[in-house]
HTML snippet that shows the backbone in 3Dmol.js (N, CA, C, O; Angstrom):
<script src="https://3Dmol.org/build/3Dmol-min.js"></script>
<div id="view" style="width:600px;height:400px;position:relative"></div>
<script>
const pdb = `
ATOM      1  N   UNK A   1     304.636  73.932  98.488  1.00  0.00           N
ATOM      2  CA  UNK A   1     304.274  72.652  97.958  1.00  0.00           C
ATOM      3  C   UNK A   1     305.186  72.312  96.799  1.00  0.00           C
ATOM      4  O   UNK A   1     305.617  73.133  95.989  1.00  0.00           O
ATOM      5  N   UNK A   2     305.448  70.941  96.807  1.00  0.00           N
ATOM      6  CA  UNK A   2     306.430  70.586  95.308  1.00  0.00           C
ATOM      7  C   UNK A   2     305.488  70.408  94.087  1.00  0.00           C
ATOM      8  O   UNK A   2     304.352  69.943  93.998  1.00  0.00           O
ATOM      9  N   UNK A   3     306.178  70.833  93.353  1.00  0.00           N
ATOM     10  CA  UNK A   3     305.471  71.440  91.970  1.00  0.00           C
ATOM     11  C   UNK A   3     304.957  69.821  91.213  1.00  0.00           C
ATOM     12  O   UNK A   3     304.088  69.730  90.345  1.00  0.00           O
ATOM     13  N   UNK A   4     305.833  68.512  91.869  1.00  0.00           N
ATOM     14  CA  UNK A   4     305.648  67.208  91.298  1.00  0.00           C
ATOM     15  C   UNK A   4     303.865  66.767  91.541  1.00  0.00           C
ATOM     16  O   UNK A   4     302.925  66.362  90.858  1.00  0.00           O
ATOM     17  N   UNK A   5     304.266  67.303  93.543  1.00  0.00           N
ATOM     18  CA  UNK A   5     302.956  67.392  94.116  1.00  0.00           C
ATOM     19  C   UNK A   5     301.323  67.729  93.350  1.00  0.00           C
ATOM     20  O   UNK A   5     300.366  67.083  92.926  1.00  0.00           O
ATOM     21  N   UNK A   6     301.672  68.911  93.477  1.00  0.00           N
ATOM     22  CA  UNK A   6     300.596  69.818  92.835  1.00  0.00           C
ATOM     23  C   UNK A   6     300.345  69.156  91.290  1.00  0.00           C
ATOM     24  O   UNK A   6     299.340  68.468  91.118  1.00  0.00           O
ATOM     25  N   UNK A   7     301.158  69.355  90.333  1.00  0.00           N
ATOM     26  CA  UNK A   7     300.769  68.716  89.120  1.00  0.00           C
ATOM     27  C   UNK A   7     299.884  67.113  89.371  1.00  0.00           C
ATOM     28  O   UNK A   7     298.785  66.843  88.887  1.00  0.00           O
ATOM     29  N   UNK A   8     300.586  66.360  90.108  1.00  0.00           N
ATOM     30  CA  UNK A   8     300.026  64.816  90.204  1.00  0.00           C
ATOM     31  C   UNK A   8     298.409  65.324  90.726  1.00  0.00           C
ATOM     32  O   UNK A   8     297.437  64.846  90.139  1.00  0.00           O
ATOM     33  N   UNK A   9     298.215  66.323  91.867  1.00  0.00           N
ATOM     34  CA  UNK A   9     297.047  66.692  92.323  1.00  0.00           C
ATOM     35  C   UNK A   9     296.052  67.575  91.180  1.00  0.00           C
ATOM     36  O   UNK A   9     294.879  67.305  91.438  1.00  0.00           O
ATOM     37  N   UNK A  10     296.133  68.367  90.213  1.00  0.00           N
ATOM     38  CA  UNK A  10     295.873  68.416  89.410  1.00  0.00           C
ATOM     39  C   UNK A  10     295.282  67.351  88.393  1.00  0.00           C
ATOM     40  O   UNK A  10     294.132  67.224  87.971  1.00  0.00           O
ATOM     41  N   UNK A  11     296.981  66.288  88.014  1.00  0.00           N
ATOM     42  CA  UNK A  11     295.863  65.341  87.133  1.00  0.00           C
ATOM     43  C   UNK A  11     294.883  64.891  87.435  1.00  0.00           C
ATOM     44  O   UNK A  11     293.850  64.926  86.767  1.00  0.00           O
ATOM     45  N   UNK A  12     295.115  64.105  89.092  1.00  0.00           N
ATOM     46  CA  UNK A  12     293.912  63.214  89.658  1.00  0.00           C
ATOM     47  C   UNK A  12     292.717  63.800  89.317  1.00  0.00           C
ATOM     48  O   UNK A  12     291.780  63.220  88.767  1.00  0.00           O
ATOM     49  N   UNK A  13     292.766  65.239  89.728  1.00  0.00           N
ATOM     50  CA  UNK A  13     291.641  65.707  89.721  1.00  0.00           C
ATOM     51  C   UNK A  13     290.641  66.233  88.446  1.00  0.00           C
ATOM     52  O   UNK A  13     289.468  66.562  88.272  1.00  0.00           O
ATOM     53  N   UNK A  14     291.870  66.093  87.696  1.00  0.00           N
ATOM     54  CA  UNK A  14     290.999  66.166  85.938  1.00  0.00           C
ATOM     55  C   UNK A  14     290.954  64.719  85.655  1.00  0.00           C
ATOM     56  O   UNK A  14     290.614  64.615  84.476  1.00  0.00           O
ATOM     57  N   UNK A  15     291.161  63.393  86.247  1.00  0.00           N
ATOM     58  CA  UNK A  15     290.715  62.105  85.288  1.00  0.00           C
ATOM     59  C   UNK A  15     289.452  62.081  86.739  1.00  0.00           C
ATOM     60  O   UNK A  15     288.357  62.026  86.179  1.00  0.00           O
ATOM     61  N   UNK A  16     289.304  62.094  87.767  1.00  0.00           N
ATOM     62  CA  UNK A  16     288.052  62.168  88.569  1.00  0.00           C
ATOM     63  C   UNK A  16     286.716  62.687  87.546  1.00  0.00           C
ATOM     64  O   UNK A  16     285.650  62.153  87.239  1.00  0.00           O
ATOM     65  N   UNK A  17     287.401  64.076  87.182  1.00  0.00           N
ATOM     66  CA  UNK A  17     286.256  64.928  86.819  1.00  0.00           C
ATOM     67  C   UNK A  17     285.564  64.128  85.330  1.00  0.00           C
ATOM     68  O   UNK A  17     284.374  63.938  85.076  1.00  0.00           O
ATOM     69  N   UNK A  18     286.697  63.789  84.562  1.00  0.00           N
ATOM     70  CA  UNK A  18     286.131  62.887  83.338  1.00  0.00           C
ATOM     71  C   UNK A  18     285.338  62.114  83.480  1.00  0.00           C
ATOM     72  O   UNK A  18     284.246  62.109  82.911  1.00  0.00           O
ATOM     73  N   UNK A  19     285.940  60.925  84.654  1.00  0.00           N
ATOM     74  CA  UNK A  19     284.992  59.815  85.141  1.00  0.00           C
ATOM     75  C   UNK A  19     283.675  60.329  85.808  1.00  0.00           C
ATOM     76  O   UNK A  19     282.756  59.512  85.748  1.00  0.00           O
ATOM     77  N   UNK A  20     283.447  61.273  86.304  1.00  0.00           N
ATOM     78  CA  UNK A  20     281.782  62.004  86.897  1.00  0.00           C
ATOM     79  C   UNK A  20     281.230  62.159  85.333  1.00  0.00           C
ATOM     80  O   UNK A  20     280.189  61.565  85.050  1.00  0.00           O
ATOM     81  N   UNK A  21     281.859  62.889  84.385  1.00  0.00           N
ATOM     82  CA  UNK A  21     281.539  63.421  83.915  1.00  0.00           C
ATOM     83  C   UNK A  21     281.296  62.035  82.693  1.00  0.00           C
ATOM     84  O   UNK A  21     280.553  62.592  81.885  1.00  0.00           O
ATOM     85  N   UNK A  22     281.421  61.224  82.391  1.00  0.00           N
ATOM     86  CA  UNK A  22     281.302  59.466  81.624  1.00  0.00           C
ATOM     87  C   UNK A  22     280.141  59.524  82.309  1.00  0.00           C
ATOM     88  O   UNK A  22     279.136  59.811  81.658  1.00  0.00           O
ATOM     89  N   UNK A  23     279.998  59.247  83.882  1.00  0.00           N
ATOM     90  CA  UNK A  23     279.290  58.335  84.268  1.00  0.00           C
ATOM     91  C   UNK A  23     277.762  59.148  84.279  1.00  0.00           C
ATOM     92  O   UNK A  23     276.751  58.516  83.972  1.00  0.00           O
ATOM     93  N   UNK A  24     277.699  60.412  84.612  1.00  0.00           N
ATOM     94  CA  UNK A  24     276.546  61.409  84.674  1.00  0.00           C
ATOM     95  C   UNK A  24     275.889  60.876  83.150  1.00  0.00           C
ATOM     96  O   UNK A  24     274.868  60.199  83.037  1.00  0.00           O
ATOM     97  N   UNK A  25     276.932  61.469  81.799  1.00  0.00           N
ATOM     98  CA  UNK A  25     276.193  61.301  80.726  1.00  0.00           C
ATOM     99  C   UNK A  25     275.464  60.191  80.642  1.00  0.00           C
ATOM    100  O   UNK A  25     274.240  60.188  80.507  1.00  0.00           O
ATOM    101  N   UNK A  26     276.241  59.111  80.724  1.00  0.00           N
ATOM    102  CA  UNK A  26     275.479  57.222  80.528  1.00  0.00           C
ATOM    103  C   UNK A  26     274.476  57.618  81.608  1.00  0.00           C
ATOM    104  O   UNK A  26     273.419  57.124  81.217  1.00  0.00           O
ATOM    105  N   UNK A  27     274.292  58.129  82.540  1.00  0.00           N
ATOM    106  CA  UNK A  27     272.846  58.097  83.541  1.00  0.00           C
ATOM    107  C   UNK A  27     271.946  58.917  82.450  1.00  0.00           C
ATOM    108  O   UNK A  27     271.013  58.379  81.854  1.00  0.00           O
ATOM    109  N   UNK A  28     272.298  60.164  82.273  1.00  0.00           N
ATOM    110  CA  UNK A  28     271.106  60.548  81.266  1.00  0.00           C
ATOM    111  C   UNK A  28     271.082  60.439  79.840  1.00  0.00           C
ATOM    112  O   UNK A  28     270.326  61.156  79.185  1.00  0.00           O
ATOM    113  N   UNK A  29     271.936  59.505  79.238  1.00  0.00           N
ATOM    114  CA  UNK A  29     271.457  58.825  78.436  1.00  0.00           C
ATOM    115  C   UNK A  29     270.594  57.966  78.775  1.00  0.00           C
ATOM    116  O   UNK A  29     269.607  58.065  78.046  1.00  0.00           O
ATOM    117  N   UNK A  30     270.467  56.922  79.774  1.00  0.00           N
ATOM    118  CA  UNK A  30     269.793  55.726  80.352  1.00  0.00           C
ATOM    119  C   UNK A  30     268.434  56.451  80.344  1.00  0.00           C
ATOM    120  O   UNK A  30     267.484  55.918  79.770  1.00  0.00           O
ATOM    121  N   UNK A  31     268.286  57.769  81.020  1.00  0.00           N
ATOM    122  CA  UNK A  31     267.127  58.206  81.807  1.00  0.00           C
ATOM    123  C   UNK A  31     265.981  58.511  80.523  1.00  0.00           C
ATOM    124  O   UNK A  31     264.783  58.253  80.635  1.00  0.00           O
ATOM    125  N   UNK A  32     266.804  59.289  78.928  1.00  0.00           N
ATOM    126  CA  UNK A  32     266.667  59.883  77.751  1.00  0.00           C
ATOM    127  C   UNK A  32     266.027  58.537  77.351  1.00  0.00           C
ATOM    128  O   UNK A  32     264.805  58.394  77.394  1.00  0.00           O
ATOM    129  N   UNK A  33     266.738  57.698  77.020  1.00  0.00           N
ATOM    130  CA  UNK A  33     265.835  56.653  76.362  1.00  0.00           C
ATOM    131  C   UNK A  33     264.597  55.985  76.936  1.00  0.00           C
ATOM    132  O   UNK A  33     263.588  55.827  76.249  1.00  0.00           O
ATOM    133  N   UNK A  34     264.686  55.578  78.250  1.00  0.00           N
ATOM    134  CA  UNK A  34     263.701  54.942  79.368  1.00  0.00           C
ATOM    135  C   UNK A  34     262.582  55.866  79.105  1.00  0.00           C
ATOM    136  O   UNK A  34     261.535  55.232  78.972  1.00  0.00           O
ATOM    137  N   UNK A  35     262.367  57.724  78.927  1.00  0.00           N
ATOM    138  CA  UNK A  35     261.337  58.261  78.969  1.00  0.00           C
ATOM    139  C   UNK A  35     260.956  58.274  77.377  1.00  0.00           C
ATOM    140  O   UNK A  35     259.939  58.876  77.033  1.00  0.00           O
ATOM    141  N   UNK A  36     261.736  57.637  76.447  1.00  0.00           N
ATOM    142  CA  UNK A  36     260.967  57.512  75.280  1.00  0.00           C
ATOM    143  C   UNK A  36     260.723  56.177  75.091  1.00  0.00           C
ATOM    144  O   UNK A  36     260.872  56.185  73.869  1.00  0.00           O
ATOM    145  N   UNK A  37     260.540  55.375  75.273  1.00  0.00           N
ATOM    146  CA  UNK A  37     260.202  54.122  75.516  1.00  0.00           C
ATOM    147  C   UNK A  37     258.537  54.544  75.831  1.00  0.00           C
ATOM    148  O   UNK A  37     257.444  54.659  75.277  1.00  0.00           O
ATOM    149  N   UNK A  38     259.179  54.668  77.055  1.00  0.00           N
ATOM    150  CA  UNK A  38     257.811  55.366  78.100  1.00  0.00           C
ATOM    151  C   UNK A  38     256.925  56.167  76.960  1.00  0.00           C
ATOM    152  O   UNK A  38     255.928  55.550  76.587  1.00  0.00           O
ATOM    153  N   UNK A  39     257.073  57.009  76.565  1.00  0.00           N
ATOM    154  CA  UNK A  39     256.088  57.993  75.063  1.00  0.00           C
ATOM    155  C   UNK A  39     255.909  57.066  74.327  1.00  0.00           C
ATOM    156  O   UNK A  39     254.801  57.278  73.836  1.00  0.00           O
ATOM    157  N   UNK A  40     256.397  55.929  73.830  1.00  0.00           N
ATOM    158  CA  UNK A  40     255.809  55.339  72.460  1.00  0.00           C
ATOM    159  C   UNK A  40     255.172  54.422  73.002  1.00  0.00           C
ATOM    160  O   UNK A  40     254.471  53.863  72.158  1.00  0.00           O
ATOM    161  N   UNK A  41     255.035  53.854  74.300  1.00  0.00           N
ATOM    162  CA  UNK A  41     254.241  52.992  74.697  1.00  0.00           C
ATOM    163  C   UNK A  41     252.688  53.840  74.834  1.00  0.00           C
ATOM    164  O   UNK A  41     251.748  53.353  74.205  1.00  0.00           O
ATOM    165  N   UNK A  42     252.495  54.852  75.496  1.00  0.00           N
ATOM    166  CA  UNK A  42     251.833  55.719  75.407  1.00  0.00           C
ATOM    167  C   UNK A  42     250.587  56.196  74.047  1.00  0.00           C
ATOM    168  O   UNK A  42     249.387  56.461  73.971  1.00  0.00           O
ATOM    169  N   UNK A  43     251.903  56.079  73.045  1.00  0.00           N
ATOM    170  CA  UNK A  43     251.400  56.597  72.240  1.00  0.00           C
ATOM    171  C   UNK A  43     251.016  55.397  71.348  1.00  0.00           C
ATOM    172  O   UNK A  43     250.411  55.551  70.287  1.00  0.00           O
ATOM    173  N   UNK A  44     251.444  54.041  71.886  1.00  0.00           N
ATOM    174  CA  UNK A  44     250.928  52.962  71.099  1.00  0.00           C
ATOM    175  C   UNK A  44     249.469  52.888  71.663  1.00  0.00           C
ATOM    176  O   UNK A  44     248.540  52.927  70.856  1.00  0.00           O
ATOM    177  N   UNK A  45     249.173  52.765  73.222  1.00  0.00           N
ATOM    178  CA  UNK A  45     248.258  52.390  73.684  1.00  0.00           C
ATOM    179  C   UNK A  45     247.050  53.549  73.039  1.00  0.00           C
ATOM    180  O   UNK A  45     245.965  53.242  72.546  1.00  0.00           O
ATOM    181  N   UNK A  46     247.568  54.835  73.202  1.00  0.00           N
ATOM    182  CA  UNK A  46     246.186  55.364  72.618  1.00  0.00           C
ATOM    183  C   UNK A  46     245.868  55.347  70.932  1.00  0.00           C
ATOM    184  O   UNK A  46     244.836  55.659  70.337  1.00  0.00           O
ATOM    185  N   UNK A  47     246.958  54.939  70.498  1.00  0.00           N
ATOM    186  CA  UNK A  47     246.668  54.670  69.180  1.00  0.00           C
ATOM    187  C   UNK A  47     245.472  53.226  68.882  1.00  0.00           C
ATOM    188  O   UNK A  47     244.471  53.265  68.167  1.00  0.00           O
ATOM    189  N   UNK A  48     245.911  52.219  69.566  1.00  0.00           N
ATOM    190  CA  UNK A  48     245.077  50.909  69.540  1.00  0.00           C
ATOM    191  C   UNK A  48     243.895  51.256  70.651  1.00  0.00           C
ATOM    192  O   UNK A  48     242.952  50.492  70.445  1.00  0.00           O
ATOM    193  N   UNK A  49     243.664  52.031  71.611  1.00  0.00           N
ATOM    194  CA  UNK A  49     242.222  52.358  72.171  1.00  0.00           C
ATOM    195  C   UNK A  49     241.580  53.545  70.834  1.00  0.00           C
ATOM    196  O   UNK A  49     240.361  53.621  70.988  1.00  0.00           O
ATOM    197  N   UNK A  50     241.925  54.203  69.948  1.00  0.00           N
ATOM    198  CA  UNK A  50     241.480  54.699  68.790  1.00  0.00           C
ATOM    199  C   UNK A  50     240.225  53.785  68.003  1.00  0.00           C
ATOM    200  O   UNK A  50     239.016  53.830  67.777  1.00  0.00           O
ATOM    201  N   UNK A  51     241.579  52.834  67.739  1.00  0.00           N
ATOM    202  CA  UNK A  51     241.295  51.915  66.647  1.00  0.00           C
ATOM    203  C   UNK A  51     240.444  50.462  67.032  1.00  0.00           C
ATOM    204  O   UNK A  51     239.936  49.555  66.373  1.00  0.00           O
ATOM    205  N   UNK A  52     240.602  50.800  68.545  1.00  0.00           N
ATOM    206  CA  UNK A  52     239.432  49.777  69.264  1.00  0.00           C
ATOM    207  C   UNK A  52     237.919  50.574  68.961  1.00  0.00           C
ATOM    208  O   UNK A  52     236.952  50.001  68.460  1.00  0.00           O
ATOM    209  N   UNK A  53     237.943  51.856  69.333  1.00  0.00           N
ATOM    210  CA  UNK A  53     236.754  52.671  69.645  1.00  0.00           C
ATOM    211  C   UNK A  53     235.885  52.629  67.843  1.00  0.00           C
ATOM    212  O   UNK A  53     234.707  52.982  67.784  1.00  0.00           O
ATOM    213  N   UNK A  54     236.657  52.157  66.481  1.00  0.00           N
ATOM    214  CA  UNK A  54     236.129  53.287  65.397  1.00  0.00           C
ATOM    215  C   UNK A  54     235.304  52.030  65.094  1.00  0.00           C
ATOM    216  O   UNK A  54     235.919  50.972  64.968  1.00  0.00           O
ATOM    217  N   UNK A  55     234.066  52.044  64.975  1.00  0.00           N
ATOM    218  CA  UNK A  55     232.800  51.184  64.189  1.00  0.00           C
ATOM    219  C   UNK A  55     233.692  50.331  62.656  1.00  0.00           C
ATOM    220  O   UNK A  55     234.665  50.760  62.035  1.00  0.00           O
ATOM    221  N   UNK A  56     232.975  49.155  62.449  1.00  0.00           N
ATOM    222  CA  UNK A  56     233.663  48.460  60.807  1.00  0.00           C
ATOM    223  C   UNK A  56     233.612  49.040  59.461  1.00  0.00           C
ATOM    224  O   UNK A  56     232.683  49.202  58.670  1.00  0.00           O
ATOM    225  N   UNK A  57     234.577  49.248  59.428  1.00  0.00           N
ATOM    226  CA  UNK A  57     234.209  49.290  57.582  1.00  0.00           C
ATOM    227  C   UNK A  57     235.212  50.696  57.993  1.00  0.00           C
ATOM    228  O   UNK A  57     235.488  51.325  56.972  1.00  0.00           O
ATOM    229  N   UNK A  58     235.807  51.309  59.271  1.00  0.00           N
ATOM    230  CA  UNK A  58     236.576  52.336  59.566  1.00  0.00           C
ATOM    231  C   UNK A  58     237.512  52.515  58.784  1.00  0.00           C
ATOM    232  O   UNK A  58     237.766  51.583  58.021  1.00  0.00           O
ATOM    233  N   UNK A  59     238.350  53.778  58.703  1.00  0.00           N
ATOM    234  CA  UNK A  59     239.621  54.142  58.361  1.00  0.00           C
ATOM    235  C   UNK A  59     240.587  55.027  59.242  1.00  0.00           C
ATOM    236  O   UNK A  59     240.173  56.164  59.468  1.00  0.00           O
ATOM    237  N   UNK A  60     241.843  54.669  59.786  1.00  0.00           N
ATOM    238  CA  UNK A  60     242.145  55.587  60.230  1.00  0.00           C
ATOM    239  C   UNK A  60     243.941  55.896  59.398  1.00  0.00           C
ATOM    240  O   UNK A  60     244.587  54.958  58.930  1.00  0.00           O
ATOM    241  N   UNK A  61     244.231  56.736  59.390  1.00  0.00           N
ATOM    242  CA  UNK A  61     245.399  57.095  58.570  1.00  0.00           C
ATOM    243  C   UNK A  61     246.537  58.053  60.160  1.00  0.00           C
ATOM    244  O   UNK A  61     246.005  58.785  60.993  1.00  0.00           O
ATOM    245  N   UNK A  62     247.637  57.812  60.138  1.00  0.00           N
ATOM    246  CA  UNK A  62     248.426  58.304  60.935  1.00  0.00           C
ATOM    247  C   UNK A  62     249.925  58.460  59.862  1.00  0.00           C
ATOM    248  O   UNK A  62     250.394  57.840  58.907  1.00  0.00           O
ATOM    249  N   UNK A  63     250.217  59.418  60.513  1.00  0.00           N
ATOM    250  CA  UNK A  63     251.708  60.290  59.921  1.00  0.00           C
ATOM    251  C   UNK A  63     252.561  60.034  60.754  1.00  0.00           C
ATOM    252  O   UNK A  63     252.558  60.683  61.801  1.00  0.00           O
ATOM    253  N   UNK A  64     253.600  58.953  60.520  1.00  0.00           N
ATOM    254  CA  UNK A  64     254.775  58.529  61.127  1.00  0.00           C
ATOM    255  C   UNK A  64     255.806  59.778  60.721  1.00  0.00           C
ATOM    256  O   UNK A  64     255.771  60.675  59.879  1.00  0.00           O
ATOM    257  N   UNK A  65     256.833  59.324  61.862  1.00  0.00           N
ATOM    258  CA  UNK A  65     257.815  60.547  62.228  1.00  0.00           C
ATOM    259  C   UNK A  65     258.564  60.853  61.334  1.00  0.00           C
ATOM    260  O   UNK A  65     259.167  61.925  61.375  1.00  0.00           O
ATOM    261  N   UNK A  66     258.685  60.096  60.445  1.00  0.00           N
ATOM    262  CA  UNK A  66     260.152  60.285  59.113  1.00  0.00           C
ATOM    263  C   UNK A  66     258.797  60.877  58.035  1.00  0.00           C
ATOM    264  O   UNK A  66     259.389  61.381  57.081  1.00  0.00           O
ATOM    265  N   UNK A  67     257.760  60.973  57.876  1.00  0.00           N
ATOM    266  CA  UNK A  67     256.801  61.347  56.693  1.00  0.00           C
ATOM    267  C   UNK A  67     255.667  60.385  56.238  1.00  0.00           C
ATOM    268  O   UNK A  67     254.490  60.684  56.038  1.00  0.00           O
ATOM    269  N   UNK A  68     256.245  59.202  56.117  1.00  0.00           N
ATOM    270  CA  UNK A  68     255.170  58.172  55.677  1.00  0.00           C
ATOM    271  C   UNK A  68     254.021  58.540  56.208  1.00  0.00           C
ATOM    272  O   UNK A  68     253.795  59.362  57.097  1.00  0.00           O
ATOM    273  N   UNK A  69     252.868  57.447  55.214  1.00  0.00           N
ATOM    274  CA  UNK A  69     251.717  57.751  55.752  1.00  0.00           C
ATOM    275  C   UNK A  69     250.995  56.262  56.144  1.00  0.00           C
ATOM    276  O   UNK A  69     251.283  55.518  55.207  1.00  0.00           O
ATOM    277  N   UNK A  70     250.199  55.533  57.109  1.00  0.00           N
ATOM    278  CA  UNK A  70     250.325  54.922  57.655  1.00  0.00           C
ATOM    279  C   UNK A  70     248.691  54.457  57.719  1.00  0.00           C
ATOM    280  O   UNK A  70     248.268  54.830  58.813  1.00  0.00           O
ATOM    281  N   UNK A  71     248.009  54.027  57.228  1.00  0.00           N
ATOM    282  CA  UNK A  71     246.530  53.477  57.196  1.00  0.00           C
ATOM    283  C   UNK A  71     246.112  52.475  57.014  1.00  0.00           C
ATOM    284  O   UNK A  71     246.359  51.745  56.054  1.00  0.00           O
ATOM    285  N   UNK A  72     245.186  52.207  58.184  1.00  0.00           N
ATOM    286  CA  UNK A  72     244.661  50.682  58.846  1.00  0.00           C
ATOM    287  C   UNK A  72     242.925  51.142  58.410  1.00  0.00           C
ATOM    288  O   UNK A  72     242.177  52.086  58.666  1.00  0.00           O
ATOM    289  N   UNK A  73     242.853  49.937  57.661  1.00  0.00           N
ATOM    290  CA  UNK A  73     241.112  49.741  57.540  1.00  0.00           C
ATOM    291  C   UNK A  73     240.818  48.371  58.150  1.00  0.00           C
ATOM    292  O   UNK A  73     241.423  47.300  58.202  1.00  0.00           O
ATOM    293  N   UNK A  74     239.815  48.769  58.528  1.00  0.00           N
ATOM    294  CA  UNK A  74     239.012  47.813  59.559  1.00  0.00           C
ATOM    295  C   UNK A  74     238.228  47.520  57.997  1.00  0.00           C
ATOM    296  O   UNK A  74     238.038  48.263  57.034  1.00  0.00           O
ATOM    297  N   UNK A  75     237.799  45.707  58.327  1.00  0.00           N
ATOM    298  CA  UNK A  75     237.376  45.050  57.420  1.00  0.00           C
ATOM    299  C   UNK A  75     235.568  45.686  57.854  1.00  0.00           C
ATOM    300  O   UNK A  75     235.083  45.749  58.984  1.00  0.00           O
ATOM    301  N   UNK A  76     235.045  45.994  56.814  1.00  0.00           N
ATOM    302  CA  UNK A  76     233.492  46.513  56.802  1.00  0.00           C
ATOM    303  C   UNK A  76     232.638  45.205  57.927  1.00  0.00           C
ATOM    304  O   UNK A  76     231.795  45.690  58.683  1.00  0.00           O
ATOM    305  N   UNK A  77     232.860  43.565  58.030  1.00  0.00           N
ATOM    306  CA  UNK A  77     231.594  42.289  58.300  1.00  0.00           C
ATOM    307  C   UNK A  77     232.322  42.676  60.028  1.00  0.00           C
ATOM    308  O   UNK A  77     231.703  42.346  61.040  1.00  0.00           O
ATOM    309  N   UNK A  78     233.576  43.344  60.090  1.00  0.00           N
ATOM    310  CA  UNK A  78     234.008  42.943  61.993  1.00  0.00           C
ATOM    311  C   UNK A  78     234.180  43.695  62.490  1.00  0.00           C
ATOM    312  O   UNK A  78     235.089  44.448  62.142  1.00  0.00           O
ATOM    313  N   UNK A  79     233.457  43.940  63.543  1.00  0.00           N
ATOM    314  CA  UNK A  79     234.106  44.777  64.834  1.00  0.00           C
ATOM    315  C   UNK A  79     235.503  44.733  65.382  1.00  0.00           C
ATOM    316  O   UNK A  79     236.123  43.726  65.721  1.00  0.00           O
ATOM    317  N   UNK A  80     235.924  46.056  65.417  1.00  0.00           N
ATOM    318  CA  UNK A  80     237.449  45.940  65.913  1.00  0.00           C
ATOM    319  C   UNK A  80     237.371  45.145  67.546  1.00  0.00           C
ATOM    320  O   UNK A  80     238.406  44.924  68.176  1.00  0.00           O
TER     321      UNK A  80
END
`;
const viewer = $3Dmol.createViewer("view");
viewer.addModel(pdb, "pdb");
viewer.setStyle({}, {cartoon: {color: "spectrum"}});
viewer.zoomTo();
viewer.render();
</script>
């Protein structure tokens, strides 16, 4: 085989492998975010069926991800 050959067959085959290898990551990046989306929706809905369920005059306090602290009082005269 000519050595021009082989090298050109070589490159092709390392800019192929880059491009699988671009396009795989952006898929599971796509897939990475879509299933956290998916969790905070989750975790919104059972947060507000919580805060549906707690009688008036309630408190509930939650610990967001960076530290803060995060507390919703229900007014004492209304039902959530």
């Amino acid at each position: 085989m000519d050595s021009v050959t082989l090298t050109a067959g070589f490159g092709t085959a390392a800019s192929v492998s880059q491009l699988a290898y671009g396009w795989l990551s952006g898929l599971l990046h796509a897939y990475r975010i879509k299933l956290e989306i998916r969790r905070e929706r989750e975790r919104c809905t059972a947060l507000m069926a919580t805060i549906m369920a707690l009688p008036p005059g309630s408190e509930i306090t939650e610990l967001t991800p960076d530290g803060r602290r995060l507390t919703i009082k229900l007014p004492p005269s209304e039902a959530a």
